[in-house]
N, CA, C and O atoms as a GROMACS GRO file, in nm:
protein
  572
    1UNK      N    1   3.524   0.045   4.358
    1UNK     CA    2   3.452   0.017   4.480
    1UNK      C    3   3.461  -0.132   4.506
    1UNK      O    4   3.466  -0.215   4.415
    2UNK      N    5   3.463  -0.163   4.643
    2UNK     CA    6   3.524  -0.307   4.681
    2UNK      C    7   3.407  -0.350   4.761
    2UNK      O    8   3.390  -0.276   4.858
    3UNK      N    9   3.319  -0.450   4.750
    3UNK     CA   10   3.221  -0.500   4.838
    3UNK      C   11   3.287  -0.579   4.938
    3UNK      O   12   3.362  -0.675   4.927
    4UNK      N   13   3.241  -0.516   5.039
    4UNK     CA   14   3.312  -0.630   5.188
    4UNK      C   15   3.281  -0.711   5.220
    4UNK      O   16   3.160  -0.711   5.246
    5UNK      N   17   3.361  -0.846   5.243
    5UNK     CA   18   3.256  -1.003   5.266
    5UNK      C   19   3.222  -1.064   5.196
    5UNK      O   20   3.299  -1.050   5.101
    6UNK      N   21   3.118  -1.164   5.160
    6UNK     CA   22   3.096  -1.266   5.110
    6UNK      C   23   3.190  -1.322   5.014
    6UNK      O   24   3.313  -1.319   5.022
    7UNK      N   25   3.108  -1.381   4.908
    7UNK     CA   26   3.209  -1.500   4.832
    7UNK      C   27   3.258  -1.416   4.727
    7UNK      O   28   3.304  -1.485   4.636
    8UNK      N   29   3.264  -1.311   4.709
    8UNK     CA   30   3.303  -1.236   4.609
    8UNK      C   31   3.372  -1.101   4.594
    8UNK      O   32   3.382  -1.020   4.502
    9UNK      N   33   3.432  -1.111   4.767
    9UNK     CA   34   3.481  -1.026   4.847
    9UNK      C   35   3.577  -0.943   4.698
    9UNK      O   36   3.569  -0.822   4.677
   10UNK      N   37   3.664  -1.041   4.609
   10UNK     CA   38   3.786  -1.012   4.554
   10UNK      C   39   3.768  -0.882   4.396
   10UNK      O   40   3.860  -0.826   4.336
   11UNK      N   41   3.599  -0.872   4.369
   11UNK     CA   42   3.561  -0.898   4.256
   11UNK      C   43   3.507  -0.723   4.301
   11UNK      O   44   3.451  -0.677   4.400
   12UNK      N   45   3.560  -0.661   4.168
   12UNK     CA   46   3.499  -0.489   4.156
   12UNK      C   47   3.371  -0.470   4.109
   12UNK      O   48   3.361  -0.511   3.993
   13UNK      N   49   3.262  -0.421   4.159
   13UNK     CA   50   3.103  -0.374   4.146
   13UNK      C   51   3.134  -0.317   3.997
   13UNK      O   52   3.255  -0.334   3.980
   14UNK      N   53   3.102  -0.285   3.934
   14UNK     CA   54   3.030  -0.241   3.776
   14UNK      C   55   2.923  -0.145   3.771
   14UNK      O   56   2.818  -0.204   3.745
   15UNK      N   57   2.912  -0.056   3.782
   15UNK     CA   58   2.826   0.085   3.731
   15UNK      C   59   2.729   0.094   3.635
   15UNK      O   60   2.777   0.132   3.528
   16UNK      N   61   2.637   0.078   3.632
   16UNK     CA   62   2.525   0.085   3.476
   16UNK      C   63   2.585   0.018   3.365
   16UNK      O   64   2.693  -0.041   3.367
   17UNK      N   65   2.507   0.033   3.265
   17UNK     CA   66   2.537  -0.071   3.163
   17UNK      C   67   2.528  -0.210   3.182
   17UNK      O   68   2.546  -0.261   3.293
   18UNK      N   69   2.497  -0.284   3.069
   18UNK     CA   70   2.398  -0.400   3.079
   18UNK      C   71   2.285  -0.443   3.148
   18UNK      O   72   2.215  -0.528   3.093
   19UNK      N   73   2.266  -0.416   3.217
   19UNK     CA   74   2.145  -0.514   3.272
   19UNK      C   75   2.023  -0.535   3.233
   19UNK      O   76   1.958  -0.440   3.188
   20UNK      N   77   1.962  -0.674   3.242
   20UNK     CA   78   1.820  -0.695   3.165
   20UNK      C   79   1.844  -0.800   3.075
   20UNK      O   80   1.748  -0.862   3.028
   21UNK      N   81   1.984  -0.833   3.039
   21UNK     CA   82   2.010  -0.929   2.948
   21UNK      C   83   1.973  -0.882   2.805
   21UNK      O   84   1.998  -0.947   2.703
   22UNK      N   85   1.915  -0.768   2.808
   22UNK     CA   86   1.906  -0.741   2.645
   22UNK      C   87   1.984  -0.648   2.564
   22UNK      O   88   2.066  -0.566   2.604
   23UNK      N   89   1.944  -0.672   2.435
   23UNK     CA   90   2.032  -0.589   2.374
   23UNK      C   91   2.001  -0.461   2.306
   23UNK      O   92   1.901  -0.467   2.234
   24UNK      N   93   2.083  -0.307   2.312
   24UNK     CA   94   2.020  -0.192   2.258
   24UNK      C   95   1.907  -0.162   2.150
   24UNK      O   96   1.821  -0.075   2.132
   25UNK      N   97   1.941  -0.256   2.097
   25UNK     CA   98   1.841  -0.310   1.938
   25UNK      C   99   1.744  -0.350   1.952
   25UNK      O  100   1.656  -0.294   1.887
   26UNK      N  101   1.710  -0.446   2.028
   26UNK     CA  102   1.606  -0.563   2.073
   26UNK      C  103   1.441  -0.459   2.003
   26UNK      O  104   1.378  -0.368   2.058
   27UNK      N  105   1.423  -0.518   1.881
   27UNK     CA  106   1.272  -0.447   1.866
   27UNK      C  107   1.270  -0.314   1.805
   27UNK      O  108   1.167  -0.277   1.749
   28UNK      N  109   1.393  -0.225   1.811
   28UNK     CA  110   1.389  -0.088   1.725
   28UNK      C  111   1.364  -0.107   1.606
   28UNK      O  112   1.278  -0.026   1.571
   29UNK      N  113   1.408  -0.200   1.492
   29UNK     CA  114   1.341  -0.193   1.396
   29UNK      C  115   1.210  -0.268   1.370
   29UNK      O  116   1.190  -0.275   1.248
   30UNK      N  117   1.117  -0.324   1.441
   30UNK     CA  118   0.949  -0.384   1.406
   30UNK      C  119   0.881  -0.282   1.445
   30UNK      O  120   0.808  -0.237   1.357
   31UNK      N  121   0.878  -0.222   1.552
   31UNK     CA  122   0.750  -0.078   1.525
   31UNK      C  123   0.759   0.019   1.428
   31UNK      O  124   0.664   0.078   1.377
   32UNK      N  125   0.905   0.037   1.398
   32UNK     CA  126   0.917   0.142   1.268
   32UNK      C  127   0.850   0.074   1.142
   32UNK      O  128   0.778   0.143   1.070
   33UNK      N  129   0.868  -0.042   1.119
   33UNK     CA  130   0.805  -0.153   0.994
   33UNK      C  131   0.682  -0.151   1.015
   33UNK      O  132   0.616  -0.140   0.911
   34UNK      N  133   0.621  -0.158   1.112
   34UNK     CA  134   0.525  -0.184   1.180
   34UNK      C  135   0.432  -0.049   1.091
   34UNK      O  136   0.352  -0.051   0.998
   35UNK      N  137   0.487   0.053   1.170
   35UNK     CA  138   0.395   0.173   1.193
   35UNK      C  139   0.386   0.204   1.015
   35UNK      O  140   0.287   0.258   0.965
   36UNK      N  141   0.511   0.159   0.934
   36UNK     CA  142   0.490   0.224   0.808
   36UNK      C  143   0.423   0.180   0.737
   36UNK      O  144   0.371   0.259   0.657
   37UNK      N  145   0.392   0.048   0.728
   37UNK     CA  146   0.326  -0.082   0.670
   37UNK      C  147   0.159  -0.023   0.724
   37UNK      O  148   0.073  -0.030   0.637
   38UNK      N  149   0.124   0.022   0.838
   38UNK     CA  150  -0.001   0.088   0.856
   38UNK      C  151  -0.047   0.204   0.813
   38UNK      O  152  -0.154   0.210   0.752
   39UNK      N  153   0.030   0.315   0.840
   39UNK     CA  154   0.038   0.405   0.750
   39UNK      C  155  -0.003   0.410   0.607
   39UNK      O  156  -0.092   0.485   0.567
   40UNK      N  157   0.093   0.292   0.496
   40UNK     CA  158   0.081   0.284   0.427
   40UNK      C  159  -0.107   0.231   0.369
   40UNK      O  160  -0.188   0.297   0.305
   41UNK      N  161  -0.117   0.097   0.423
   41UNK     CA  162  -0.206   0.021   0.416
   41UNK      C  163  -0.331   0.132   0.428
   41UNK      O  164  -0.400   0.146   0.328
   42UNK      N  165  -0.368   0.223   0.562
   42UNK     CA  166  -0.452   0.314   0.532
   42UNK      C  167  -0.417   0.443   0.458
   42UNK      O  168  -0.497   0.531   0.488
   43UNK      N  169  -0.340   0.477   0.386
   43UNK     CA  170  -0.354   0.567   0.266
   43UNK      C  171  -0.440   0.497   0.168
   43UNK      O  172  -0.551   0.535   0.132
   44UNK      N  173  -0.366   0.374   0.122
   44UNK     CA  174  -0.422   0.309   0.010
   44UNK      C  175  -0.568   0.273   0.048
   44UNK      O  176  -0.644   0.260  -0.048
   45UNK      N  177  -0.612   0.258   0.157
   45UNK     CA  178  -0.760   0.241   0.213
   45UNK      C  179  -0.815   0.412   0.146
   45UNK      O  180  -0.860   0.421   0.032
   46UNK      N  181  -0.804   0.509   0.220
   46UNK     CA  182  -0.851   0.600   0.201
   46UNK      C  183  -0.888   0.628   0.032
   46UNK      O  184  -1.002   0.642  -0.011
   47UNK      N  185  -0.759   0.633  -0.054
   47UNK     CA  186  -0.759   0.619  -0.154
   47UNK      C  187  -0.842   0.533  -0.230
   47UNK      O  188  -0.897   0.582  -0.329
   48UNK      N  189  -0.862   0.403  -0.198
   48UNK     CA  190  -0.968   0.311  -0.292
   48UNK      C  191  -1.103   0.401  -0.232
   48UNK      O  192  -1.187   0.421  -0.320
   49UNK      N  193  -1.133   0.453  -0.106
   49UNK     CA  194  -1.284   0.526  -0.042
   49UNK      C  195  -1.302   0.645  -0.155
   49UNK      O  196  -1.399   0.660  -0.229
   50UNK      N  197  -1.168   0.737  -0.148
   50UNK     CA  198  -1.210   0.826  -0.274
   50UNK      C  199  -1.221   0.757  -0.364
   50UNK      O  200  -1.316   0.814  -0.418
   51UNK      N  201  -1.192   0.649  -0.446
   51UNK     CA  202  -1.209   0.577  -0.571
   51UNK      C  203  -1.355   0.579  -0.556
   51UNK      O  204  -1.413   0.640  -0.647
   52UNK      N  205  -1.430   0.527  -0.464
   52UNK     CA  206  -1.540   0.470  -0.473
   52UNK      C  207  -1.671   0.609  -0.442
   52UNK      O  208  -1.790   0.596  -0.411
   53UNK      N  209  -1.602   0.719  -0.462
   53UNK     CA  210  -1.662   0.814  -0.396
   53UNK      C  211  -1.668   0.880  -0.543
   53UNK      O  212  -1.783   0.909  -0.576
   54UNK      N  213  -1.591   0.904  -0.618
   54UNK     CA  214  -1.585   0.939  -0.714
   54UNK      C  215  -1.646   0.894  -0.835
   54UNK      O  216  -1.696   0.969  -0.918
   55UNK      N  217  -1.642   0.753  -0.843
   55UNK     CA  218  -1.725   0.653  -0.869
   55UNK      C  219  -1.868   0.668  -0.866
   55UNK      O  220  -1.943   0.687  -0.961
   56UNK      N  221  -1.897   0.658  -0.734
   56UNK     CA  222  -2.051   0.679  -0.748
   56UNK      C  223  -2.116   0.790  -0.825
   56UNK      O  224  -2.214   0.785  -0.899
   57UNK      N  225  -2.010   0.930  -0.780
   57UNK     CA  226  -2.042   1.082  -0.867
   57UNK      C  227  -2.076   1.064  -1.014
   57UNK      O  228  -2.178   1.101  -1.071
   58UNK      N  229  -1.968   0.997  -1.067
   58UNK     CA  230  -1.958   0.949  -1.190
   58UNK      C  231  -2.090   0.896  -1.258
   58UNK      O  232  -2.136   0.936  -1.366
   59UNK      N  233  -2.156   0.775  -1.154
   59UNK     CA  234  -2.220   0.730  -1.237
   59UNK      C  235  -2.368   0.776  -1.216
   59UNK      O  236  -2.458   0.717  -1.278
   60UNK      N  237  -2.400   0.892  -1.120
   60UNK     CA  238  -2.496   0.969  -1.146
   60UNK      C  239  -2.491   1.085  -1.255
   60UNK      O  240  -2.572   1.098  -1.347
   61UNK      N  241  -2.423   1.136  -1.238
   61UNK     CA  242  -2.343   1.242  -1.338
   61UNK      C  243  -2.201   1.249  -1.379
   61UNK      O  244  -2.104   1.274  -1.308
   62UNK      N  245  -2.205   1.218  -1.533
   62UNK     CA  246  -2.080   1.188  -1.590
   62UNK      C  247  -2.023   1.327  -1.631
   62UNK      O  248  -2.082   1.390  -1.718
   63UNK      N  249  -1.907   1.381  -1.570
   63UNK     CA  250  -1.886   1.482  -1.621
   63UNK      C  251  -1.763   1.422  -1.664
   63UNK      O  252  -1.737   1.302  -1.661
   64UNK      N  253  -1.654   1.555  -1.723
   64UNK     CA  254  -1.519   1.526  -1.726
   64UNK      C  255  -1.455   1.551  -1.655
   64UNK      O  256  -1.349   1.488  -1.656
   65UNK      N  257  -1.475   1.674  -1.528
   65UNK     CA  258  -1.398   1.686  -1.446
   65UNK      C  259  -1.405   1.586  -1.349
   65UNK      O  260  -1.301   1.559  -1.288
   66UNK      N  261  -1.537   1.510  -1.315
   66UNK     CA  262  -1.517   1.393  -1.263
   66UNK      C  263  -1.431   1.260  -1.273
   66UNK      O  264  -1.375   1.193  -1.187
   67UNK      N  265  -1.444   1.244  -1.435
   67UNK     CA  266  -1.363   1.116  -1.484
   67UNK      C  267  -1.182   1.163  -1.462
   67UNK      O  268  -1.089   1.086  -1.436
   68UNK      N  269  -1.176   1.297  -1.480
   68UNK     CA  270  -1.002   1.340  -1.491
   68UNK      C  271  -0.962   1.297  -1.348
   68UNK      O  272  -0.877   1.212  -1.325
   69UNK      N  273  -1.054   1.385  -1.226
   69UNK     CA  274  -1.037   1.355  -1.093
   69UNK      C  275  -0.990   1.144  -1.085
   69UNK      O  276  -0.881   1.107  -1.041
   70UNK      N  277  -1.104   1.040  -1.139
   70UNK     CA  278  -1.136   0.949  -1.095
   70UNK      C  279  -1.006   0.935  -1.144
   70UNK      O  280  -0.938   0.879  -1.057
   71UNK      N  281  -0.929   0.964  -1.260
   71UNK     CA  282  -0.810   0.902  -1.365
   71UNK      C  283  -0.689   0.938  -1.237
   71UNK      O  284  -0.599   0.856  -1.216
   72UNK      N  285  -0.698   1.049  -1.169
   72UNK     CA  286  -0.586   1.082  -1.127
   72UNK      C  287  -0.581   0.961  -0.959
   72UNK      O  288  -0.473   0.907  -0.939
   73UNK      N  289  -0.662   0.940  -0.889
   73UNK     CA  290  -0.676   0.871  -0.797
   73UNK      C  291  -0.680   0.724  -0.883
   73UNK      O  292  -0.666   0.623  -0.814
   74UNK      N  293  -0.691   0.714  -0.970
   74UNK     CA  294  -0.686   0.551  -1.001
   74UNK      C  295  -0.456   0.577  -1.021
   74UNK      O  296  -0.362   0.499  -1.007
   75UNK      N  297  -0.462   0.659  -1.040
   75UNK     CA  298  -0.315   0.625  -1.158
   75UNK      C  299  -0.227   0.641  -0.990
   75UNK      O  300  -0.119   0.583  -0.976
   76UNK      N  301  -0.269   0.696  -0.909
   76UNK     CA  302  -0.188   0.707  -0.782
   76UNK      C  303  -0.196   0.570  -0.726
   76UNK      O  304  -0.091   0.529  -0.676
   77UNK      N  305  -0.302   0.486  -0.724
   77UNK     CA  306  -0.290   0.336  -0.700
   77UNK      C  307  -0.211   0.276  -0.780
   77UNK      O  308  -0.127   0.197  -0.737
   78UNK      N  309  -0.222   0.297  -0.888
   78UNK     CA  310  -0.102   0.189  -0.964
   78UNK      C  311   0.022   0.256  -0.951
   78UNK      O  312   0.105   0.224  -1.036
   79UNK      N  313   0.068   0.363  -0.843
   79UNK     CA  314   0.182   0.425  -0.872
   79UNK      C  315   0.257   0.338  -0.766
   79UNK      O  316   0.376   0.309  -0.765
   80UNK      N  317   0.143   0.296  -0.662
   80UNK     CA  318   0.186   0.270  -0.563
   80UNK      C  319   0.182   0.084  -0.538
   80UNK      O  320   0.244   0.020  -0.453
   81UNK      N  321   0.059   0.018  -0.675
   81UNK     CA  322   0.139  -0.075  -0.716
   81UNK      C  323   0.244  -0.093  -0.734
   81UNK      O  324   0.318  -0.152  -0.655
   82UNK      N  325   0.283  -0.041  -0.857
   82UNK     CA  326   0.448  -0.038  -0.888
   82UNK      C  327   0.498  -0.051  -0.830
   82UNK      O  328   0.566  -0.154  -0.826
   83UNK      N  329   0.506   0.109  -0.681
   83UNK     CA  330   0.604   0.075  -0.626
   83UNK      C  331   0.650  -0.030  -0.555
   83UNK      O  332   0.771  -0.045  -0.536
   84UNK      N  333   0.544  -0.130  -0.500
   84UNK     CA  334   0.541  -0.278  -0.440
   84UNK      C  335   0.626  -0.349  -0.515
   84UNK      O  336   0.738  -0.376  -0.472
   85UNK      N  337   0.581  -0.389  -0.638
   85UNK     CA  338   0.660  -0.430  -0.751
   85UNK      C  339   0.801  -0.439  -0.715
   85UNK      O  340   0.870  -0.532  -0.675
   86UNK      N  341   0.823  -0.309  -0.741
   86UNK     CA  342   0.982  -0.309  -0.796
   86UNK      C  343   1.084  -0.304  -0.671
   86UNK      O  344   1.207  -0.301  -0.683
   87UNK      N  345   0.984  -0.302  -0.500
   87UNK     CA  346   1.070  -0.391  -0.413
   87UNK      C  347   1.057  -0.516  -0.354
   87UNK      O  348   1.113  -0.560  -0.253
   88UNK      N  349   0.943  -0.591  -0.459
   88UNK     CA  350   0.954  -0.730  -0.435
   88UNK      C  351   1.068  -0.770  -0.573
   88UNK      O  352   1.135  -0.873  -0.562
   89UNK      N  353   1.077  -0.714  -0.651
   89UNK     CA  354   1.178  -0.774  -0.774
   89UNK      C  355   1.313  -0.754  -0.685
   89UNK      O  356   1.399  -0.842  -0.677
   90UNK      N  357   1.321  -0.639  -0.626
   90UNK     CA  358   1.443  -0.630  -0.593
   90UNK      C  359   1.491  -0.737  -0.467
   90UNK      O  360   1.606  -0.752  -0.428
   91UNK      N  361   1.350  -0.818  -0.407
   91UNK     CA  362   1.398  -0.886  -0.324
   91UNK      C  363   1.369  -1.051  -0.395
   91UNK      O  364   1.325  -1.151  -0.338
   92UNK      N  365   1.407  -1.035  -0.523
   92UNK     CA  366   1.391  -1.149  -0.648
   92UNK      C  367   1.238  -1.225  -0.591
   92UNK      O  368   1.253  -1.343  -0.559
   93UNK      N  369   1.131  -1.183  -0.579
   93UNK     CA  370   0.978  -1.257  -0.571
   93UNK      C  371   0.922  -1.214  -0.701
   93UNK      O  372   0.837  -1.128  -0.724
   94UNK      N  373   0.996  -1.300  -0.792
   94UNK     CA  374   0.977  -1.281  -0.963
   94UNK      C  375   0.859  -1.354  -0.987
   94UNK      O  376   0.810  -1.337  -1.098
   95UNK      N  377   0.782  -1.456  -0.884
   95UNK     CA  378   0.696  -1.572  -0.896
   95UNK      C  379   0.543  -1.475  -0.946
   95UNK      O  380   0.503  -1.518  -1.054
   96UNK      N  381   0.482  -1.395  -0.909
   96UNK     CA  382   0.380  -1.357  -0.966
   96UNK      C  383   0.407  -1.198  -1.005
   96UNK      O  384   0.311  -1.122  -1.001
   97UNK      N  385   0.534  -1.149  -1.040
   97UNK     CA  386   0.543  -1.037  -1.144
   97UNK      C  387   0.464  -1.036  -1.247
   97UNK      O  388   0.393  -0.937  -1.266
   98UNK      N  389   0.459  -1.158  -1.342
   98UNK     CA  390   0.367  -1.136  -1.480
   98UNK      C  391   0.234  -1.119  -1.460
   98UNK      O  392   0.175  -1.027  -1.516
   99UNK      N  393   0.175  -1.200  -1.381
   99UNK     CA  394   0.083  -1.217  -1.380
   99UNK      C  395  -0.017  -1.057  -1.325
   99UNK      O  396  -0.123  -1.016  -1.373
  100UNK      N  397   0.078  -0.985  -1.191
  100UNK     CA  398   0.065  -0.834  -1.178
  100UNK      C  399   0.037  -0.690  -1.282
  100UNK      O  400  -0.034  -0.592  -1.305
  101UNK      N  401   0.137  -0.757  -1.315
  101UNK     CA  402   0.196  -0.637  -1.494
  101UNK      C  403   0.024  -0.674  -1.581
  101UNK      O  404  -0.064  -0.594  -1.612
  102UNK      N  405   0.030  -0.812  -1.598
  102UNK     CA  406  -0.130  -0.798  -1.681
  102UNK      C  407  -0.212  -0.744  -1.619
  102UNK      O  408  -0.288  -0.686  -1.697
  103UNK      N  409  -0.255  -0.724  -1.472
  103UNK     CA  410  -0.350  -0.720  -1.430
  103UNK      C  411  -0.363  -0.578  -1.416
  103UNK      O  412  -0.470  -0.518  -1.399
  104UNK      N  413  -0.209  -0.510  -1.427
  104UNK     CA  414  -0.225  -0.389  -1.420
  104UNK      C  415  -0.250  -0.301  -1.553
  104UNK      O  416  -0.283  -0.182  -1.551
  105UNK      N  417  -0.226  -0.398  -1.698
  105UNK     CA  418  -0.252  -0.336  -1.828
  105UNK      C  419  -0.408  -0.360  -1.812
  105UNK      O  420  -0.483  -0.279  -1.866
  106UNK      N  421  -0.457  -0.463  -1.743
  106UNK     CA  422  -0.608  -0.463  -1.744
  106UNK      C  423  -0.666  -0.359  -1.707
  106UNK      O  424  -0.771  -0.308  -1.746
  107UNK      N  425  -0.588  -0.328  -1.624
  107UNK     CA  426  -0.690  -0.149  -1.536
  107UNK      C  427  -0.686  -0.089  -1.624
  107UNK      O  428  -0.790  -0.047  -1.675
  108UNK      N  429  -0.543  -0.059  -1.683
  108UNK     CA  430  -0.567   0.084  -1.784
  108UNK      C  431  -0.618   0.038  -1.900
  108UNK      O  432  -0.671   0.135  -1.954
  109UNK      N  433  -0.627  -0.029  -1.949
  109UNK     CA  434  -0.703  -0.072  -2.063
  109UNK      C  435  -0.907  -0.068  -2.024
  109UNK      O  436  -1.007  -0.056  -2.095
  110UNK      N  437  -0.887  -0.082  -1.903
  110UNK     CA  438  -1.039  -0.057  -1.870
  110UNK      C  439  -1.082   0.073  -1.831
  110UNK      O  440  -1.201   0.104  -1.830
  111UNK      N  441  -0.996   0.146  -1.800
  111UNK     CA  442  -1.018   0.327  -1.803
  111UNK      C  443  -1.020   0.367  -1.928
  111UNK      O  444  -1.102   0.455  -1.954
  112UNK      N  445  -0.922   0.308  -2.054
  112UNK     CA  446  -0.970   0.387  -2.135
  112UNK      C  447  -1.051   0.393  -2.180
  112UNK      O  448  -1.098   0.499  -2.221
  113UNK      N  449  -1.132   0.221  -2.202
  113UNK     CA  450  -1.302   0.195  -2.249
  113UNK      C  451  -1.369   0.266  -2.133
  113UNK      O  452  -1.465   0.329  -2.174
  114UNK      N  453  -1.350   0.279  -1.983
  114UNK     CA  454  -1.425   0.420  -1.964
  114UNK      C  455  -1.459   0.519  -1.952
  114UNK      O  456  -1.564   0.564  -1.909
  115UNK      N  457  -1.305   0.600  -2.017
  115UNK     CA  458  -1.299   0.723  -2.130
  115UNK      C  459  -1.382   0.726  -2.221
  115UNK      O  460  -1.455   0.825  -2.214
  116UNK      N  461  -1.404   0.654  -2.311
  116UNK     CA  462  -1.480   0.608  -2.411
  116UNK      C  463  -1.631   0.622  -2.431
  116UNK      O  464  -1.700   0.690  -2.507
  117UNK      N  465  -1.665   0.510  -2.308
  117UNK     CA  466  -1.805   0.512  -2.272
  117UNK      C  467  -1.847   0.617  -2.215
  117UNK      O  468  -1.969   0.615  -2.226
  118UNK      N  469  -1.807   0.732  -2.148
  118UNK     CA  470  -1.836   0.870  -2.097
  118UNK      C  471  -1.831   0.956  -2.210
  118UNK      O  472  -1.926   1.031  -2.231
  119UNK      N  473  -1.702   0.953  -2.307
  119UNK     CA  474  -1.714   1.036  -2.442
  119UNK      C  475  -1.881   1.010  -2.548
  119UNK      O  476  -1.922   1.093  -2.629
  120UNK      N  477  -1.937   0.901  -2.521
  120UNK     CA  478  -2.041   0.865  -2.614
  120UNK      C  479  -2.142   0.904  -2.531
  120UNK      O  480  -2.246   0.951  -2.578
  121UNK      N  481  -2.122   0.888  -2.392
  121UNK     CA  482  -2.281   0.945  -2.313
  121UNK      C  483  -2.358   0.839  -2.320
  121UNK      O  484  -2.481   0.847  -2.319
  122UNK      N  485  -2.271   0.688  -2.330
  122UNK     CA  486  -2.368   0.585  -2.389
  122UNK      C  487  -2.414   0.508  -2.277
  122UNK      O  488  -2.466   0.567  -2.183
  123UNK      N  489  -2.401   0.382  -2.276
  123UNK     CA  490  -2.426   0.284  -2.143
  123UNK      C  491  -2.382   0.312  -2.047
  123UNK      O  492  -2.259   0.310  -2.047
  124UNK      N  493  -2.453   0.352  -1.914
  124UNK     CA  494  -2.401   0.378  -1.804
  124UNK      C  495  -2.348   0.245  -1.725
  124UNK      O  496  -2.255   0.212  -1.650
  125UNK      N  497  -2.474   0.185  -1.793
  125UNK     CA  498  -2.409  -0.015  -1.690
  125UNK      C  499  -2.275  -0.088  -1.771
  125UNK      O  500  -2.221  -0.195  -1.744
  126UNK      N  501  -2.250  -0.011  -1.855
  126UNK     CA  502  -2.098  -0.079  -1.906
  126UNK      C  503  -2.003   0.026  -1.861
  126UNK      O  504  -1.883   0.002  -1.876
  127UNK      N  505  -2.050   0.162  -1.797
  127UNK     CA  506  -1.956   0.200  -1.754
  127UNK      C  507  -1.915   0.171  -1.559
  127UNK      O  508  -1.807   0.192  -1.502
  128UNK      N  509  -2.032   0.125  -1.504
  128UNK     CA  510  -2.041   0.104  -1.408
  128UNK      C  511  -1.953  -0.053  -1.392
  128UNK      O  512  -1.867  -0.083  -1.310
  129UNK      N  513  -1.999  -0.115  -1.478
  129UNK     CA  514  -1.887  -0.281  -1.505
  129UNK      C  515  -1.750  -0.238  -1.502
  129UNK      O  516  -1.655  -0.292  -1.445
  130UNK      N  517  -1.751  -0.114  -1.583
  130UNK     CA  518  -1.568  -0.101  -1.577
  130UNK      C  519  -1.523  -0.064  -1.484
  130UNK      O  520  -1.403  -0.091  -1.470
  131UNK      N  521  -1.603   0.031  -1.353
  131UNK     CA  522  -1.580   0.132  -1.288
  131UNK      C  523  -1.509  -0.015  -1.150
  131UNK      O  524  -1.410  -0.008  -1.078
  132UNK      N  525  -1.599  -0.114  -1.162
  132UNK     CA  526  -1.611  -0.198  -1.080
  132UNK      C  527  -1.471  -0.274  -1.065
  132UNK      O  528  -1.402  -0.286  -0.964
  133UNK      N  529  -1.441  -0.342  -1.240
  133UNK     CA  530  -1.320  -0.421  -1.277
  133UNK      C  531  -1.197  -0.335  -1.280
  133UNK      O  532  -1.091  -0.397  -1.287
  134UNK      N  533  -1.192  -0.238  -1.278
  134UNK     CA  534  -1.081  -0.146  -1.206
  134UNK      C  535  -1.037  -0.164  -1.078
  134UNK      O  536  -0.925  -0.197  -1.038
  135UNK      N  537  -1.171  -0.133  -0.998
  135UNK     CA  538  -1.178  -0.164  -0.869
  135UNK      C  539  -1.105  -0.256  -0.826
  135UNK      O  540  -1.006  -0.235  -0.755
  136UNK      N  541  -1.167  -0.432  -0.883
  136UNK     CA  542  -1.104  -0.521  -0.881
  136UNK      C  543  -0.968  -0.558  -0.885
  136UNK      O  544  -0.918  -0.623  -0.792
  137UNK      N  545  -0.890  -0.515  -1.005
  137UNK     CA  546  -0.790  -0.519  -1.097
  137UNK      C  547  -0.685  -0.422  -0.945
  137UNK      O  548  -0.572  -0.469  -0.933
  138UNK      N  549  -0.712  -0.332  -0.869
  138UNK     CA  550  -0.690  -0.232  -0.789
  138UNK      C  551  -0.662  -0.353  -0.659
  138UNK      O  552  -0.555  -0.410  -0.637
  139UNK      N  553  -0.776  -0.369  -0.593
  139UNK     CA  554  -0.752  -0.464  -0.472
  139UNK      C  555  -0.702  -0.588  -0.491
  139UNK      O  556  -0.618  -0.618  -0.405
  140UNK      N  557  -0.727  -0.686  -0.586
  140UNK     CA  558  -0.618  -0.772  -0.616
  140UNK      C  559  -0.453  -0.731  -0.660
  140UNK      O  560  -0.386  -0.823  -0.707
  141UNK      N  561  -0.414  -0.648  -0.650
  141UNK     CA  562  -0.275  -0.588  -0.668
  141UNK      C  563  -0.248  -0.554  -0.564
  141UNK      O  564  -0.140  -0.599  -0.527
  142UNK      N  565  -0.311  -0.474  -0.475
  142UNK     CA  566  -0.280  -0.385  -0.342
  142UNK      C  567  -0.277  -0.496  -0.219
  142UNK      O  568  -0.189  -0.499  -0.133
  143UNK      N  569  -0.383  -0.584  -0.226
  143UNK     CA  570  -0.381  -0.679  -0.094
  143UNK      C  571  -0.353  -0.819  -0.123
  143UNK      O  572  -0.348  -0.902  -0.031
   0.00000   0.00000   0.00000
């Protein structure tokens, strides 16, 4: 097709494609990052709410099916520590790996003293301290 006249009399019109100056890409991958990074962020929300829900059960009434429940929602947080972990190593952010790894032998080392303290039926306020420094040991890893 040939436009008649002006200064550009010589020059063929062009059909769709391009216009807008942008490019097919522009932004397809930040809402997908976006949306998963939220996603994610409220699982692990929900998850610390059951922590703390379970928790409280616990420390009115200590059963075992309570503590197995609390063991299995704590060990899904550190699963999902990890998994943070091992794609910040892979993107070499080696700078506070160690310091993670302890914090994460701290958790389980504090479930098992409150394995322990539920097996004896003993101090509830040393089991409530641990229930807490888990907690801790949990949101300093996750956020």
């Amino acid at each position: 097709m040939k436009v008649k006249g002006g200064s550009g009399s010589g020059k063929r019109v062009e059909y769709g494609g391009g216009g807008g100056g942008r490019s097919h890409s522009a932004g397809a991958v930040a809402p997908a990052a976006t949306f998963g990074r939220a996603m994610e962020e409220t699982e692990v929300r929900l998850l610390l709410e059951r922590l703390d829900a379970v928790a409280s059960r616990l420390t009115i009434f200590p059963a075992e099916r309570l503590l197995v429940e609390y063991r299995a929602v704590l060990m899904q947080l550190l699963r999902r520590a990890m998994e943070g972990f091992s794609l910040r190593r892979d993107l070499r952010w080696r700078k506070t790996t160690r310091m993670s790894f302890l914090t994460i032998e701290r958790a389980e080392d504090a479930l098992q003293e409150l394995e322990e303290v539920f097996k004896r039926e003993g101090d509830r306020s040393r089991a409530i301290a641990l229930m807490e420094e888990i907690k801790g040991c949990l949101i300093s890893l996750l956020f």
